[in-house]
KOLDO-351155 format. One record per residue (C-alpha): x negated, y negated, z. Coordinates in steps of 0.1 Angstrom, whole numbers, plus 5000, padded with zeros to 4 digits. Layout:
// residues N
XYZ...
***
This chain:
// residues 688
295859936650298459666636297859416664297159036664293759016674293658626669296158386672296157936674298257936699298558216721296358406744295458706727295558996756295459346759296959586785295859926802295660116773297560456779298060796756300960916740302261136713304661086684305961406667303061546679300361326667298261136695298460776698297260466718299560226733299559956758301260076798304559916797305359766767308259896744308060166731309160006695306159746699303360036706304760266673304959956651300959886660300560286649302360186620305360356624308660166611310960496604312160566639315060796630317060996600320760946599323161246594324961116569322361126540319261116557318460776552315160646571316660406601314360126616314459816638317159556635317459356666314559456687317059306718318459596729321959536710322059716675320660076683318860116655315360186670316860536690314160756688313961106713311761026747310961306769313861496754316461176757317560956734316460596738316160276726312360186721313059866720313859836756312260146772308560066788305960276774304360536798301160706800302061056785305360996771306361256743308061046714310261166687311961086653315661136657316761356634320361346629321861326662320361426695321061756711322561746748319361786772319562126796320362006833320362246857320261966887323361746889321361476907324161276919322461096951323460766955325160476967326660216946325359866956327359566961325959236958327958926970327558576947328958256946328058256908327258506885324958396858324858656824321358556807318258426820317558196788316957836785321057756793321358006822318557926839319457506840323057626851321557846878319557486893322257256891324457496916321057566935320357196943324457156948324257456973325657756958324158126956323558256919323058566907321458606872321358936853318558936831317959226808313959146799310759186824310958766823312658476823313458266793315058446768314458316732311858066743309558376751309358416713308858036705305157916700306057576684306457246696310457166710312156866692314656676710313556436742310856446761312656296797315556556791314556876776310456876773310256796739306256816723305757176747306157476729309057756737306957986758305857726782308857576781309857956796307157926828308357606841311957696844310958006858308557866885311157646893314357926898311958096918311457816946314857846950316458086978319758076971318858216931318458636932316958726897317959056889315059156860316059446836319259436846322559456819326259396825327859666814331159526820333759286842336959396859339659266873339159246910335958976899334059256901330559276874329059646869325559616862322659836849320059756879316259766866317760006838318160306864320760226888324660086885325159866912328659596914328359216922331259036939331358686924333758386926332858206892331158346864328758116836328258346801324758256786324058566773322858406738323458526702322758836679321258856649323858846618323359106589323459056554325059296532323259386501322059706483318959846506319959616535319459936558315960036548313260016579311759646572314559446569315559296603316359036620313958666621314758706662312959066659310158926642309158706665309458906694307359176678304758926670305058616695305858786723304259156717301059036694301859316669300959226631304759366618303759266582301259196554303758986534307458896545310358746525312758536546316358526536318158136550316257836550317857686590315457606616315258006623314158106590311857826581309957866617309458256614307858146580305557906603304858256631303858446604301158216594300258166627299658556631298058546597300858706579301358626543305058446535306158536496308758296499312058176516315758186495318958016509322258026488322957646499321357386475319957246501317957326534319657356562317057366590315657006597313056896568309856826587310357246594310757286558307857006548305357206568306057556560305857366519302757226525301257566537301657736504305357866512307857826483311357746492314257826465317757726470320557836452318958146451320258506467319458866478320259096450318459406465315959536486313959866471311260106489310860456493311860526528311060146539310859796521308759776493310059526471312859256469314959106438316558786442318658616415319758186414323658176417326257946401328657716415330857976424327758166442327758436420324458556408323158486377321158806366319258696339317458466366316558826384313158846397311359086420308759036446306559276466306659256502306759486532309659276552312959136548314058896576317358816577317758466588321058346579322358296611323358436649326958516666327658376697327558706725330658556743332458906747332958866785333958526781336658626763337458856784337258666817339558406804341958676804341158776835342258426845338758396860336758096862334558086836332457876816329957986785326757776776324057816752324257986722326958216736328857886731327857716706324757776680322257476684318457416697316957546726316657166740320357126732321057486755318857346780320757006783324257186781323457426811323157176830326357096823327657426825326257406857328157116872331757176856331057546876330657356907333757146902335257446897334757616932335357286945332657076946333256746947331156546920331556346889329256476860327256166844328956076809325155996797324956376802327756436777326256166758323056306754324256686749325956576719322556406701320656706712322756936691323356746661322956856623319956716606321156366590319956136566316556126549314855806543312755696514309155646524307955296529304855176514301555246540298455006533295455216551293054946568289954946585291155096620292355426627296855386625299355636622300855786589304655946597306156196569309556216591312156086570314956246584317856146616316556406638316756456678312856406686311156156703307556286715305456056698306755736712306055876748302055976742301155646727298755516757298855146737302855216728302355126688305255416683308855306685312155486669313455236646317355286630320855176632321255466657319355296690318955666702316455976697318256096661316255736647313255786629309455656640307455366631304255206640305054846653302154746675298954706657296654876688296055246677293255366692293055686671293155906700295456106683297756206708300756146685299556336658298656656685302356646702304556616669306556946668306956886625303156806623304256486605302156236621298256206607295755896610293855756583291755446583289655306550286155356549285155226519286655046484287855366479287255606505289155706539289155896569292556126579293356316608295556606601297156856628296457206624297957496640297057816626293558036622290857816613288957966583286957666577284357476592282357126594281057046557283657266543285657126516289257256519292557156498294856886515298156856502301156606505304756666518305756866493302357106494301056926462297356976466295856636465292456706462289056916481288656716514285056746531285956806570284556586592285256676626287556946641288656846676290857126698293756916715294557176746297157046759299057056732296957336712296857136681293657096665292856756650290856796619289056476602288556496566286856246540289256186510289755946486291655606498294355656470295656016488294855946522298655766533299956096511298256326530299856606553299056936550295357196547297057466526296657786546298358076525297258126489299458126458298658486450300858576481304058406460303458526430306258786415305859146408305259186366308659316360311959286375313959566390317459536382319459856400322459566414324959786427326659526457329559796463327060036478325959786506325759936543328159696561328359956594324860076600325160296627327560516602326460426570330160286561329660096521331059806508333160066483334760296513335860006534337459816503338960126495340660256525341759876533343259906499344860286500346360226532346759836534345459826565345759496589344259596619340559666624340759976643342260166618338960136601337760356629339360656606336360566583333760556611333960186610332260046643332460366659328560396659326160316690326059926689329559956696330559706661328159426673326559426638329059526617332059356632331158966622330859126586333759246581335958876573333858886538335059256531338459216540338758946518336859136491339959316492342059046487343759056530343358736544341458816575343358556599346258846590344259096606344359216642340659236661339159526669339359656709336159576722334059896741335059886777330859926781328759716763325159906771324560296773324860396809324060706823326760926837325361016873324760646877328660606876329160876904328960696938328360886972326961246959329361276932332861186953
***
């Protein structure tokens, strides 16, 4: 069984373990988790054949938006990636499309239920759910549609540290628990109805929302305002083998192994070096996962550096300027190809070389899910959208700016209050780019324990300055806010090593001289220990140069912040240099001995769901010089079961491919449904 059996950080639990079978064969599964989850720990990645050409189709989103994970449950087609798995259940491949099930009973019971809100909340993440307590403290009922078993959306899948500040959005605690105090505190309030498992499926005219109730029942709710946090879907890529089953999403990744313990991988490639790419590079690791390497087009990082310093240090090559040309694998990923590209981002072939790895997570960004947004506005409704549905940023960042969602809502339906312009203030630091980087200044290592910062860079983070108990840690800059960068100013350091246990980029250590020329550091560790007391283990610096063989000392578990603290003996020269314990081994990065070379970029899937190329879309835009998107329907074009969420955002870049300037294009008409919803749960009052 693929399944993470330890883990650093998490609690590593099983359920009741239930029977089922897929395509016949008997398998083992845990009761109620997806169905996607229990085949992937079977090792089963090929959930489907597509009628075009009977390509293998696997995961994508794991999120319920992309439908690439249908497979056949007791005789209906589902998405595993949302459907509970049940003792029993007969699983199937899809082959081709699914046949319409026999029903001799039209089963039309029911009564369609009408809820009655002040606010309707879309998305129980970190925005929603501070939206949802500001108009609970000012009053106001709120209804929030959540379409997971929990509370907490993204930050379910988050098992680092949170940058940002620790007063306004619990920077040092990691995602998940970040996740169980907002929901312990939306469930002391009354006036909050959580509706789990639950989709909108659309919003009409009358400020009426149809929802998909515990995925089995369509009920309405009657709201006066409406806040849109439903969050962001992953983006595609478009290059040759994009489709195959092991290339998806970093947001999949997580969730498969944060939040449903299952070892996807042996070795992943990661395609964008932002803050999403370079910390599924630090989840694998944690889960024991090997990382071959990370490739961004930019010539530079774009996720913050202390990210990208720690993920370095661990064994994990970075290259920028460097592209997808190809992914390769009989019937799922085998190998990958990537190529350096010029000024004019155009790869440069005879730089081609070709890795072996299992995944492909496409990290290269998200698109805002702001659909009913848009659509409310033309409503004329009021409406506000927070989060990532608004704008991409942090999780501390969504957290702050639901809040402030919150409060314009109430001002909206008339409340009477003046929101704080620290709030906006502070919004705007929590969301900002990484800015400049710093030259280290010289550290002299004396007698006593003090701390050693690697954290050159303007970054929203303060945690260390707040743990201090003899406050030696102050932000120090021309900034006089949390985007300055920390310095030890008070010469008391205990060692107690709370700073070096609550940095979310592991770039605090202490060291202390022990001799003419040997010291004492204390490094933060967060992944499986697979070394001991008296071990000598390889410490690196910054950049995950090895330094030298460091005896270890001591190893100290901090639980509150589940860091451990490991003291090694190194030489006094290294010890202000030192970060890192290299955790991954260079084998793992190495290339494969020859380089595959099939670059054919025209016969990139851009529509998955219909297997539309690169080639046929340039070609029909071409033939029939088409300026409006649904006349690529003709072609197939986003006519497919995700209803052109994934293909949609991809198709600027091909339009321009053939030479139309996309801002002369007309949208496409966006499904009137955005999730699959039975028939008979339409039908109200016995089929009237």
């Amino acid at each position: 069984m693929n399944r993470i059996n330890q883990h650093p950080v998490l609690d590593v639990r099983s359920g009741r373990e239930v029977i089922f079978y897929f395509d016949g064969r008997e398998m083992k599964g845990y009761e109620n988790e997806p169905v996607s989850s229990a085949l992937f720990a079977n090792g089963v990645k090929k959930f489907s054949i597509h009628k075009k050409d009977d390509a293998p189709q696997g995961i994508f989103c794991a999120n319920g938006q992309c439908s690439q994970c249908t497979v056949i449950i007791d005789g209906m087609p589902l998405k595993s990636c949302v459907t509970p798995l049940k003792e029993g259940m007969d699983v199937r491949t899809l082959v081709h499309v699914p046949e319409l099930p026999h029903d001799d009973k039209p089963g039309f019971e029911q009564k369609i239920e009408e809820i009655k809100t002040d606010v309707l909340i879309i998305g129980g993440g970190p925005s929603g759910l501070t939206s949802a307590l500001e108009l609970a403290k000012l009053g106001f009922n709120v209804v929030i549609v959540e379409d997971k078993d929990k509370l907490g959306g993204k930050l379910l899948l988050q098992t680092h540290k949170f940058f940002g500040s620790q007063e306004d959005s619990y920077a040092g605690t990691r995602g998940f628990e970040i996740a169980a105090l907002l929901e312990k505190q939306i469930l002391e309030h009354k006036n909050i109805i959580v509706l789990y498992e639950t989709s909108v499926v659309g919003i009409y005219k009358d400020k009426k929302a149809g929802v998909y109730k515990n995925n089995g029942k369509y009920s309405l709710i009657d709201f006066q305002g409406m806040i849109v946090s439903a969050g962001a879907r992953e983006r595609s890529l478009v290059f040759p083998g994009n489709d195959l089953p092991g290339v998806y999403g970093a947001g999949a990744f997580q969730t498969l192994v944060n939040r449903d313990l299952i070892k996807s991988s042996e070795k992943v490639f990661i395609v964008g070096s932002g803050n999403v790419g370079l910390i599924a590079a630090y989840h694998a690791l944690q889960a024991g996962i090997g990382v071959v390497g990370i490739v961004d087009i930019m010539d530079k990082v774009s996720g913050y550096k202390v990210h990208a310093d720690k993920i370095k240090r661990m064994g994990v090559p970075v290259y920028l300027n460097t592209t997808v040309l190809a992914a390769f694998g009989h019937e799922k990923v085998e190998k990958v190809t990537v190529a350096e590209v010029d000024k004019d981002w155009n790869p440069i072939l005879t730089t081609a070389r070709t890795y072996e790895t299992d995944t492909l997570l496409i990290a290269t960004g998200l698109t805002p899910v702001d659909e009913f947004y848009k659509q409310a506005e033309q409503f004329g409704f009021k409406v506000i959208k927070t989060g990532d549905a608004d704008e991409i940023a942090e999780a501390s960042s969504a957290m702050f700016g639901g809040r402030i969602a919150g409060l314009k809502m109430a001002k909206l339906l008339g409340k009477d209050i003046e929101i704080d312009k620290s709030f906006i203030e502070k919004a705007e630091i929590l969301k900002s780019k990484p800015g400049k980087v710093f030259e280290p200044k010289p550290v002299v290592i004396k007698e006593n324990f003090s701390p050693v910062f690697q954290c050159y860079q303007e970054i929203p983070c303060n945690p260390c300055t707040t743990v201090c108990p003899k406050g030696c840690i102050s932000l120090v800059g021309d900034l006089s806010n949390i985007l300055d960068t920390p310095y030890y100013t008070n010469d008391l350091c205990t060692g107690c090593g709370m700073c070096v246990a609550i940095c979310p980029g592991l770039a605090v250590s202490l060291a202390r001289k022990t001799g003419e020329s040997s010291a004492e550091v204390i490094l933060p560790h967060e992944y499986i220990l697979n070394f001991k007391v008296g071990d000598r283990i390889d410490v690196t610096d910054i950049d995950g140069n090895i330094l030298e063989k460091a005896e270890v000392l001591n190893i100290r578990y901090n639980k509150k912040y589940k860091t451990n603290l490991v003291t090694v003996k190194m030489s006094l020269s290294n010890a202000h240099k030192a970060i890192g314990i290299r955790v991954q081994d260079k084998a793992v990065t190495e290339p494969y001995h020859e380089t595959i070379l099939t670059h054919l970029p025209d016969n990139a899937i851009v529509c998955r769901c219909e297997r539309v190329t690169v080639k046929e879309i340039v070609s029909f835009i071409k033939d029939f010089k088409v300026r409006d998107v649904n006349q690529l329907k003709q072609i197939r074009v986003g006519m497919g079961a995700c209803g052109s969420k994934t293909c949609s955002v991809l198709l600027p870049r091909i339009f321009k491919q053939a030479g139309v300037d996309y801002c002369d294009v007309s949208p496409g008409t966006v499904r009137p449904l955005t999730v699959e919803v039975p028939m008979n749960s339409l039908i109200d009052e016995q089929g009237k």
